[in-house]
N, C-alpha and C positions, 0 to 999 in steps of 0.2 A: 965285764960280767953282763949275760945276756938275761935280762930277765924275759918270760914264760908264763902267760896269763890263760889258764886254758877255761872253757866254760860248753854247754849243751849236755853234758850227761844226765843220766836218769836211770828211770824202772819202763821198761816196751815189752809190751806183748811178741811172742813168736810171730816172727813176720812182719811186725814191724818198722818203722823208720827211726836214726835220730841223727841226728849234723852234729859234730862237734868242733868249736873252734878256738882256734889258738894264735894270741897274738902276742909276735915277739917285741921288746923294744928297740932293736938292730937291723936290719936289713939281714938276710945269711940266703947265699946260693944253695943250700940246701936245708929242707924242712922235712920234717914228717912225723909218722905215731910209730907209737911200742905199746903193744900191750901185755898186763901182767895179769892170769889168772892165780889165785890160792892152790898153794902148792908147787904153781908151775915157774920158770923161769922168764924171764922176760924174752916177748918174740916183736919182730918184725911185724909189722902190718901195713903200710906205705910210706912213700917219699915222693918228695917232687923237686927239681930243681929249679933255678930261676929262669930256664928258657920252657917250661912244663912238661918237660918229661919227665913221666912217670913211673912206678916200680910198686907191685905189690905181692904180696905173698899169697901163696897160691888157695890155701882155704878162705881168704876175702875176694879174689876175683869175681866180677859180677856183680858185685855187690854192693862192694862199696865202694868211693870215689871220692880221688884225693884231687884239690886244685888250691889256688893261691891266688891273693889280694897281692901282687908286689908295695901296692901305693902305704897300703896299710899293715906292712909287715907281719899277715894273718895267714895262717895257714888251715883248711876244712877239712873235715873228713866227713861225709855223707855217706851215711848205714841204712841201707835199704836191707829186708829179708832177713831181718837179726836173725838169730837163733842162740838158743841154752846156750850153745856153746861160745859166744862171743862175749857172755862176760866176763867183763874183768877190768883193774883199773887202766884209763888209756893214758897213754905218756905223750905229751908232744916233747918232738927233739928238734934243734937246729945244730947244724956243724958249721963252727968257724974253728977251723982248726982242734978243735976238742969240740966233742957233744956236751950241747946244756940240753937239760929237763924240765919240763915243768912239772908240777906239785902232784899229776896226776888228777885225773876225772873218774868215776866209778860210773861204768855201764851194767846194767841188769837187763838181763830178758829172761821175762819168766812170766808167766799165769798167774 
């Protein structure tokens, strides 16, 4: 069982910055976030694998940026240019074979 310690969420202004990070207790070739807004279904938002290649979906391109501690089994996601529309709780995931979750983080951007 992998556990999933996620932390950096909050309340940012439009246009704003916020980092969030996530560290697993495992090692896993592949990391990344989901996020879920109210009412909506859980989406994709980045991945990275363990050589750092990257994947992101395409309403966060530009913006935000996904990379990796291998040493410290943590994985970042770095929110430049939030906007209303990116909140919502973030998920960090790893695959070993099945996805684990963590507990989820709650991001707000709002006035």
């Amino acid at each position: 069982q992998v556990q999933l310690v996620e932390s950096g969420g909050g309340l940012v202004q439009p246009g704003g910055s916020l980092r969030l990070s996530c560290a697993a207790s495992e090692s896993s070739a592949t990391m990344g976030w989901y996020r879920q807004a109210p009412g909506n279904q859980r989406e994709f938002v980045a991945g990275i694998i363990s050589n750092g290649r990257t994947n992101y979906a395409d309403s966060v391109k530009g913006r935000f940026t996904i990379s990796r501690d291998n040493a410290k089994n943590t994985v970042y996601l770095q929110m430049n240019s939030l906007k209303p529309e990116d909140t919502a709780v973030y998920y960090c995931y790893v695959s070993r074979v099945i996805l684990y979750w963590g507990q989820g983080i709650q991001v707000t951007v709002s006035s």
